[in-house]
BAVO-640966 format. One record per residue (C-alpha): residue number from 1; x, y, z; residue in three letters. Coordinates in steps of 0.5 Angstrom, whole numbers, plus 500, padded with zeros to 3 digits. Layout:
<pos NUM | c1 X | c2 Y | c3 Z | code Ala> $
...
This chain:
<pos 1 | c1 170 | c2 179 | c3 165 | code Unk> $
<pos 2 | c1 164 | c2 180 | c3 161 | code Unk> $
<pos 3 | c1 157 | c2 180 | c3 158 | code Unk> $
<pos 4 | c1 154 | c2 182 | c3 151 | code Unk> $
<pos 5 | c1 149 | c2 180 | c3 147 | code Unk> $
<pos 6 | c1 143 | c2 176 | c3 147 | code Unk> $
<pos 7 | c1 139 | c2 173 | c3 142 | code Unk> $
<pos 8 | c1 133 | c2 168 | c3 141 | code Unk> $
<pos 9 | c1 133 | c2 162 | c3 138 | code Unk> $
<pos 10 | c1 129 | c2 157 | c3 142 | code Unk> $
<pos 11 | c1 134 | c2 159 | c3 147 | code Unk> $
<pos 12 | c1 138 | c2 166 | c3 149 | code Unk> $
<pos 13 | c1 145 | c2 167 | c3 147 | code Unk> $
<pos 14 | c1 148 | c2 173 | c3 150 | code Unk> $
<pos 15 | c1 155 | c2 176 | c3 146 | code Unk> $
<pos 16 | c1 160 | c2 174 | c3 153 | code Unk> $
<pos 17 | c1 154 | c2 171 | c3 155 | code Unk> $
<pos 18 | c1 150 | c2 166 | c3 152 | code Unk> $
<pos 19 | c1 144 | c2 161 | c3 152 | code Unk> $
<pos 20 | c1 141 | c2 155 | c3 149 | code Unk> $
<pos 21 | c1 136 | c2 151 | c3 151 | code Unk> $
<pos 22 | c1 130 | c2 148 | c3 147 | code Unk> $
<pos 23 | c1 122 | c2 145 | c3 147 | code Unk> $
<pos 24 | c1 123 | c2 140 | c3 152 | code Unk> $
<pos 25 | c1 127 | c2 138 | c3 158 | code Unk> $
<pos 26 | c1 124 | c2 141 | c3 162 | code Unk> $
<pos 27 | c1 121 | c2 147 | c3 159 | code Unk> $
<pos 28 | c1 114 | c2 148 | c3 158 | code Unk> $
<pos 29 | c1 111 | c2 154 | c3 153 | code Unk> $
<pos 30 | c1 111 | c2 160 | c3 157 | code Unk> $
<pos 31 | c1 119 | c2 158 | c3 158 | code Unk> $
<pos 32 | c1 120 | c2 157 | c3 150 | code Unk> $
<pos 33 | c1 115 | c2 163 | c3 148 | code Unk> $
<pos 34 | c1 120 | c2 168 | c3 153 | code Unk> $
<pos 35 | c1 127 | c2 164 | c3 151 | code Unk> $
<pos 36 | c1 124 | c2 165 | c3 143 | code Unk> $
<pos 37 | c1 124 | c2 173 | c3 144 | code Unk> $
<pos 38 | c1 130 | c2 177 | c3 143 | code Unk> $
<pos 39 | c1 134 | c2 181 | c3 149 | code Unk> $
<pos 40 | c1 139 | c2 186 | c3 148 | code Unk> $
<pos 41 | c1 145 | c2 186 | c3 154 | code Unk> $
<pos 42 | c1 150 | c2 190 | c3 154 | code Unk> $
<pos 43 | c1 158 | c2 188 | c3 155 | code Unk> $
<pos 44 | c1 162 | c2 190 | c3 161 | code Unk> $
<pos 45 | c1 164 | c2 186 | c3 166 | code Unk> $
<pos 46 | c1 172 | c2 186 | c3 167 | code Unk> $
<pos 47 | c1 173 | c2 183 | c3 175 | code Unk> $
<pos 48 | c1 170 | c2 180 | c3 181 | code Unk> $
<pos 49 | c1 170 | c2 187 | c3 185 | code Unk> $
<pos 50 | c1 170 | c2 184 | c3 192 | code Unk> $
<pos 51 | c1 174 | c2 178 | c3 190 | code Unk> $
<pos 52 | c1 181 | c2 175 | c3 192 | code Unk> $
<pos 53 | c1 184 | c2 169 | c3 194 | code Unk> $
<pos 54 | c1 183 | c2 170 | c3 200 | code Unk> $
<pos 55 | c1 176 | c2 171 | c3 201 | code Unk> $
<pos 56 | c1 170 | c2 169 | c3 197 | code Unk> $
<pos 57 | c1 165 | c2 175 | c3 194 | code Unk> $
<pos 58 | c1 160 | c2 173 | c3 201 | code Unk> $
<pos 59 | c1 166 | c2 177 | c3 205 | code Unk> $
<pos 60 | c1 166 | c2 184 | c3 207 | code Unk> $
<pos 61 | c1 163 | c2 187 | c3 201 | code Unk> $
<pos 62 | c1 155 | c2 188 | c3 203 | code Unk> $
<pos 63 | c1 153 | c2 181 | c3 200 | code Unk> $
<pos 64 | c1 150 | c2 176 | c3 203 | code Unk> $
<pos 65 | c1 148 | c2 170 | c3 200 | code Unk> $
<pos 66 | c1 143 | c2 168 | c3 207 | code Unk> $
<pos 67 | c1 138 | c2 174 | c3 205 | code Unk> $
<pos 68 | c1 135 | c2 176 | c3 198 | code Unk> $
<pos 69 | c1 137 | c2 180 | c3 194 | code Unk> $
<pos 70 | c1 132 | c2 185 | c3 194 | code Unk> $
<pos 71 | c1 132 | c2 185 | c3 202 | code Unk> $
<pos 72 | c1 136 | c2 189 | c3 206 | code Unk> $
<pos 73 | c1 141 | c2 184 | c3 209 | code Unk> $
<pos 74 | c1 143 | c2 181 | c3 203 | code Unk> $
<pos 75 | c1 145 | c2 186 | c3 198 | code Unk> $
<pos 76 | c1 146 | c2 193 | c3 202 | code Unk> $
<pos 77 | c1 144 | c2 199 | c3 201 | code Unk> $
<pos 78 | c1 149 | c2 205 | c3 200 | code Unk> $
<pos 79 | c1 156 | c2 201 | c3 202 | code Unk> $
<pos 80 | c1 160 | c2 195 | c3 199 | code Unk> $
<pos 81 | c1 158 | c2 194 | c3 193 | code Unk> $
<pos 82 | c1 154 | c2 199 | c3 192 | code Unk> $
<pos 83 | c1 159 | c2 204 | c3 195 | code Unk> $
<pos 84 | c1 163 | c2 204 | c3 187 | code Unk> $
<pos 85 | c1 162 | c2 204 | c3 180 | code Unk> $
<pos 86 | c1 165 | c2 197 | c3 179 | code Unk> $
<pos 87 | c1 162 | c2 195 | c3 185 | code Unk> $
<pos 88 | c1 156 | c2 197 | c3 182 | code Unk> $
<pos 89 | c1 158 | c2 194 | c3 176 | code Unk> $
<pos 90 | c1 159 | c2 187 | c3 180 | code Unk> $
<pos 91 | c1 152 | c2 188 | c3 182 | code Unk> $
<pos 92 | c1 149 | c2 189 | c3 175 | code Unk> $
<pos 93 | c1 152 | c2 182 | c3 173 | code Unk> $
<pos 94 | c1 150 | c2 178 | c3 180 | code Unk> $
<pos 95 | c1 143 | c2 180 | c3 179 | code Unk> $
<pos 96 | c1 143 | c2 179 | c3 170 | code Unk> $
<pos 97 | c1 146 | c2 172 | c3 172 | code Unk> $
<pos 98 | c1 140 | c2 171 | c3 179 | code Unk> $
<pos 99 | c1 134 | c2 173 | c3 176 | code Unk> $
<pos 100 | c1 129 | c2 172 | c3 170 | code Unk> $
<pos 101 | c1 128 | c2 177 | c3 166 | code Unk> $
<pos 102 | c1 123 | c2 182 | c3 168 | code Unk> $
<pos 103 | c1 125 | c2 182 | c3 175 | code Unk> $
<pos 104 | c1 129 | c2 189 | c3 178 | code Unk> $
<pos 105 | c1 132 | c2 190 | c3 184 | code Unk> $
<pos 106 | c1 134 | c2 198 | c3 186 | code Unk> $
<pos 107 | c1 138 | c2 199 | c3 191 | code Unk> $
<pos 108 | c1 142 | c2 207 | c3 193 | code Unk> $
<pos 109 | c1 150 | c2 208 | c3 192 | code Unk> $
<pos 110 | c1 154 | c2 212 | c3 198 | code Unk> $
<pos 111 | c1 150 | c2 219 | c3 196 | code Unk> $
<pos 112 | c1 144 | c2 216 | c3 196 | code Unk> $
<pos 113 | c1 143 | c2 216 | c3 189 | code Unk> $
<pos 114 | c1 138 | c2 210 | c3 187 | code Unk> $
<pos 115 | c1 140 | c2 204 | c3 181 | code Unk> $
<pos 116 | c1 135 | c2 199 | c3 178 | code Unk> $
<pos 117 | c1 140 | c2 193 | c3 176 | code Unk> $
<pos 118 | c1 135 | c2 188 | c3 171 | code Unk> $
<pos 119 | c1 135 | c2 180 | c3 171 | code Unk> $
<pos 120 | c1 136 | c2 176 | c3 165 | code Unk> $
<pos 121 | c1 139 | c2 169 | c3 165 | code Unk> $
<pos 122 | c1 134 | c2 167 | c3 172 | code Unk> $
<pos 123 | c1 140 | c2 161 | c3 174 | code Unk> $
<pos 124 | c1 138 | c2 163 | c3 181 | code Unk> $
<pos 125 | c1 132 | c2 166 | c3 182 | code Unk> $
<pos 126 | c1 130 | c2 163 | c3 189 | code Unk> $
<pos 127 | c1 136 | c2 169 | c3 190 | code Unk> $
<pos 128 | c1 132 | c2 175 | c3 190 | code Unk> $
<pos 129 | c1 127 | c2 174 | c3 197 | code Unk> $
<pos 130 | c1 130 | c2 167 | c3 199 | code Unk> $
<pos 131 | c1 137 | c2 165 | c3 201 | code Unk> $
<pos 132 | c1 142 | c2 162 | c3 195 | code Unk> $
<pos 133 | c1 145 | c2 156 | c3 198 | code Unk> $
<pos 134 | c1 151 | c2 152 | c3 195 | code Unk> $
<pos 135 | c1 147 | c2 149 | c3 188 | code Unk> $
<pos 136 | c1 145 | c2 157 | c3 188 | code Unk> $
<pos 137 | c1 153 | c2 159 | c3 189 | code Unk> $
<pos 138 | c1 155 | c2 154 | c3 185 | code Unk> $
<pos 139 | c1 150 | c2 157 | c3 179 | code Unk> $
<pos 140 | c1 153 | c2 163 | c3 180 | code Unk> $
<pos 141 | c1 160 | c2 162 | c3 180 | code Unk> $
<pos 142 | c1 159 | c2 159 | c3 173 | code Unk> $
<pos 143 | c1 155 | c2 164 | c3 170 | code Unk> $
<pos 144 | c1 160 | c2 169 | c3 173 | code Unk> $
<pos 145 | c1 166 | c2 166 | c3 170 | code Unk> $
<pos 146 | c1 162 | c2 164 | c3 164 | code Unk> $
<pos 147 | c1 162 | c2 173 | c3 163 | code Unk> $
<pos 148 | c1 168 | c2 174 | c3 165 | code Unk> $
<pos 149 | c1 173 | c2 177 | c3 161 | code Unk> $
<pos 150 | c1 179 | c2 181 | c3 163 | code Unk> $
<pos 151 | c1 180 | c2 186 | c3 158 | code Unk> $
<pos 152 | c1 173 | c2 188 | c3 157 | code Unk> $
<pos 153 | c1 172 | c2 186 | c3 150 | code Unk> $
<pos 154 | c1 165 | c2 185 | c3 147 | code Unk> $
<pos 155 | c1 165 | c2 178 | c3 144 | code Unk> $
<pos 156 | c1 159 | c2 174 | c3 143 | code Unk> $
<pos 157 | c1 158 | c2 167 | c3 147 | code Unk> $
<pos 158 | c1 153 | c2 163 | c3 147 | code Unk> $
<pos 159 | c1 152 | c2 158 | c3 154 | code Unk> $
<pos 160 | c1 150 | c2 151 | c3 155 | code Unk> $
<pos 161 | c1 147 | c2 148 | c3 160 | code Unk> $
<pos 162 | c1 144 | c2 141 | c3 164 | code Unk> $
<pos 163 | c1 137 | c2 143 | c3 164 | code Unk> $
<pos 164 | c1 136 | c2 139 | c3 171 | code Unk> $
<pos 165 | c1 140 | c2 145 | c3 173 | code Unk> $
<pos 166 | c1 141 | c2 151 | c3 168 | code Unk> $
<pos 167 | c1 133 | c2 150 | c3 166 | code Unk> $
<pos 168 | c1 132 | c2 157 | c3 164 | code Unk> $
<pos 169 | c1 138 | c2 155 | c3 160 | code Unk> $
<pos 170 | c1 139 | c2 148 | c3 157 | code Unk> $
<pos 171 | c1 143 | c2 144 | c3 153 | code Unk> $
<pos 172 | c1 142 | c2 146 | c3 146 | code Unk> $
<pos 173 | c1 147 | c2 148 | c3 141 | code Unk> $
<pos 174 | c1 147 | c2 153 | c3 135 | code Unk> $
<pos 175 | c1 151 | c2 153 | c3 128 | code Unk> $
<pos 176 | c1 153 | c2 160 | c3 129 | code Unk> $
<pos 177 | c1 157 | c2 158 | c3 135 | code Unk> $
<pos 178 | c1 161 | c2 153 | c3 132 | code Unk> $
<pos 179 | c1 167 | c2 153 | c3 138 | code Unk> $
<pos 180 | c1 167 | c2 150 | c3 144 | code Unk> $
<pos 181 | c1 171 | c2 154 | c3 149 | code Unk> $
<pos 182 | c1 171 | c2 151 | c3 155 | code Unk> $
<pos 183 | c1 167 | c2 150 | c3 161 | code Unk> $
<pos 184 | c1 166 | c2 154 | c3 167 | code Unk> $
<pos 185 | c1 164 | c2 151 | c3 174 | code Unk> $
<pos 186 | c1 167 | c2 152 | c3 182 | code Unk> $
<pos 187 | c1 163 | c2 156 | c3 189 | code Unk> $
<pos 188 | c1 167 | c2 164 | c3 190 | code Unk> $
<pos 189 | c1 162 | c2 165 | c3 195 | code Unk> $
<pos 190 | c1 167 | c2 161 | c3 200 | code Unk> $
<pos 191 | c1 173 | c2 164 | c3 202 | code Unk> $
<pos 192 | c1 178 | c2 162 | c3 200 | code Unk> $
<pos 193 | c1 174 | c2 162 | c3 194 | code Unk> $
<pos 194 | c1 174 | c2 156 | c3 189 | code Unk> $
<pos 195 | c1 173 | c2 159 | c3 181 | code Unk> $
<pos 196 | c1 175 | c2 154 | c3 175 | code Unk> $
<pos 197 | c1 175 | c2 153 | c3 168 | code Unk> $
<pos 198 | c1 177 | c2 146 | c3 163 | code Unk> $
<pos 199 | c1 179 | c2 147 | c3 157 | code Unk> $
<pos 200 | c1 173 | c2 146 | c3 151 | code Unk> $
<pos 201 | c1 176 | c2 142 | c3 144 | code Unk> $
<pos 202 | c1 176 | c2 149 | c3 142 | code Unk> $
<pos 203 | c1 180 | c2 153 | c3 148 | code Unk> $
<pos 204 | c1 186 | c2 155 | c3 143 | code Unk> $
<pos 205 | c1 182 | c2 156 | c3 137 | code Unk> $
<pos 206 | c1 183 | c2 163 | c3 136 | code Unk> $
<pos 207 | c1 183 | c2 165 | c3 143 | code Unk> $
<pos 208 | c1 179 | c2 171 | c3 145 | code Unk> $
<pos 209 | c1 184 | c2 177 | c3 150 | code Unk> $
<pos 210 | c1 182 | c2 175 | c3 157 | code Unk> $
<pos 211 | c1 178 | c2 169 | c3 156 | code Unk> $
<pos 212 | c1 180 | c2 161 | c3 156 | code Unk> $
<pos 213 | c1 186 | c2 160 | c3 151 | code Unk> $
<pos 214 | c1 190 | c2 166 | c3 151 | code Unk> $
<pos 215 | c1 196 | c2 169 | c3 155 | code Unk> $
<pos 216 | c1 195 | c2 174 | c3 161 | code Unk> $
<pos 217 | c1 192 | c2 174 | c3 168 | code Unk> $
<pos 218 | c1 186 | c2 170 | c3 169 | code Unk> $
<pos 219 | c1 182 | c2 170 | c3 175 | code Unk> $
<pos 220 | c1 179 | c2 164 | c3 174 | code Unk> $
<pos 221 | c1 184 | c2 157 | c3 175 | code Unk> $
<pos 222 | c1 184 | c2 150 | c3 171 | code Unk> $
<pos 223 | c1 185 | c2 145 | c3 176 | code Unk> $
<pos 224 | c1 187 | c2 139 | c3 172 | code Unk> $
<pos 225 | c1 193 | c2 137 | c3 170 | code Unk> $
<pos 226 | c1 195 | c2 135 | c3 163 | code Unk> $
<pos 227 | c1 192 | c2 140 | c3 158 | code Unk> $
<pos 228 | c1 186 | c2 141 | c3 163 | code Unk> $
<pos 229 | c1 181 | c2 139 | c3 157 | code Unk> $
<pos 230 | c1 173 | c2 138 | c3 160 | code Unk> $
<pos 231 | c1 174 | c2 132 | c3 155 | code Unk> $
<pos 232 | c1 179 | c2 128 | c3 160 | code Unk> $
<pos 233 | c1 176 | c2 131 | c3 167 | code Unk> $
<pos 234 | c1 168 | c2 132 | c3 166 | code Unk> $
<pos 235 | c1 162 | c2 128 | c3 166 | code Unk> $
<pos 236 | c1 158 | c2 129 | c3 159 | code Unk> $
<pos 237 | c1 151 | c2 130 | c3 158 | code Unk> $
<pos 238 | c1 146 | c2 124 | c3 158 | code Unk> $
<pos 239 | c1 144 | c2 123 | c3 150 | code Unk> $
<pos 240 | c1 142 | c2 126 | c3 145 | code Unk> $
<pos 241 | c1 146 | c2 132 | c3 148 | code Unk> $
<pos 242 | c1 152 | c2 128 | c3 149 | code Unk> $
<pos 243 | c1 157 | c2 132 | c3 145 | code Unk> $
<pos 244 | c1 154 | c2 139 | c3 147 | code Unk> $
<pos 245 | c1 156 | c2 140 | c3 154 | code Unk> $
<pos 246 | c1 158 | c2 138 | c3 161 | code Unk> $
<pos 247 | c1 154 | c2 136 | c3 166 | code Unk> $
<pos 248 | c1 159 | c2 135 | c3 172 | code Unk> $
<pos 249 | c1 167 | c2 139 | c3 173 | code Unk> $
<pos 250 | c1 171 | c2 136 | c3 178 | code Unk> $
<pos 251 | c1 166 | c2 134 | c3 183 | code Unk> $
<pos 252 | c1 161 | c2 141 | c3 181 | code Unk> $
<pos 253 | c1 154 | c2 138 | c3 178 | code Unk> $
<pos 254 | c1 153 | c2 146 | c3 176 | code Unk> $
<pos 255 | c1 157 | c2 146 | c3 170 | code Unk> $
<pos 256 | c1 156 | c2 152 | c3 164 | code Unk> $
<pos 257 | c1 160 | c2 151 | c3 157 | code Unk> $
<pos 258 | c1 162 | c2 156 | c3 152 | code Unk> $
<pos 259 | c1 161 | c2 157 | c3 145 | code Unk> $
<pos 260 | c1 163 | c2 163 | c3 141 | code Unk> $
């Protein structure tokens, strides 16, 4: 899994992470002023610590999506999560994925040392003092998904979404991503958790180690039959953006599409 650049464009591209949006659709100019600014992140994101088929990411690990994050009970202190570095990193790509840019939450690993994780995409900023319901879960699991790759390789995204749920997002689409990979959706917060993807036009189109297309241990699932393509399974935005994306996967309505 992972993350990576993010430049501006009227919208916000992360490179194994991405953006898009534009003026409208909900957005007023203080949202295009902030999507139009550079912002740098960095790739990293290789696995879900704390998640397994059985159990979802609210099991057992010091995260709780009933209490904000920035509280004491819904991101512990010192255990769980924050208990070790690839659960920190876990961490790190949570709060990127919840919150706006400009907002950090700290909190101290088992040694008591202090770590200040940033926001960036803002998918589910009601998560930092108020609990992350199932729109909010559903939100996550698809940004998450959107970073995930296995392997740790550094590869631009750009991501896509339905301004009524993503409207830090939005549904814009950007020439220098020409490649519609897929489209990531589901709720990891339930145990056993639910974590899906559908094949994009462009899902074998050179694909990228550990993502959409290629051979190997994945840790999210196509749930349809066929050659699981969104084109056949999911409900399409309402025009002028009818081809850029999808707003609705196999009964989710949070839906976050790929280009790379």
């Amino acid at each position: 899994m992972k993350l990576g650049h993010i430049a501006g464009c009227a919208a916000i591209l992360v490179s194994l992470a991405g953006c898009g949006g534009r003026e409208g659709d909900g957005w007023d100019e203080g949202d295009v002023a902030a999507a139009e600014q550079e912002i740098e992140s960095t790739n990293g994101f290789e696995a879900v610590n704390g998640l397994n088929s059985g159990n979802g990411l609210n099991s057992g690990n010091g995260l709780n999506s009933g209490n904000g994050l920035n509280s004491g009970n819904g991101l512990n202190s010192g255990n769980g999560l924050m208990a070790s570095a690839e659960g920190r990193k876990t961490v790190e790509y949570i709060v990127k994925c919840a919150l706006p840019a400009g907002h950090t939450i700290t909190k101290h690993d088992e040694t008591l040392t202090d770590h200040t994780f940033s926001g960036l995409l803002g998918v589910a900023p009601e998560w930092e003092t108020g609990a992350c319901q199932e729109d909010c879960q559903e939100r996550m699991t698809a940004c998450l998904g959107a970073h995930l790759n296995t392997t740790g390789e550094h590869i631009s995204i750009f991501l896509v979404g339905n301004a009524a749920a993503f409207p830090s997002i939005g549904p814009d689409t950007s020439p220098t991503y020409p490649t519609q990979e897929g489209a990531f959706f589901g709720n990891i917060f339930k145990s056993p958790p639910e974590f899906f993807y559908c094949n994009g036009e462009g899902a074998l189109t050179s694909p990228v180690p550990g993502r959409i297309g290629s051979s190997g241990e994945k840790q999210y699932n196509n749930p349809f039959g066929g050659d699981g393509s969104c084109a056949d399974n999911c409900v399409a935005f309402d025009a002028p953006y009818a081809s850029a994306g999808w707003t609705s996967c196999g009964g989710f309505d949070n839906v976050l599409t790929v280009y790379r």
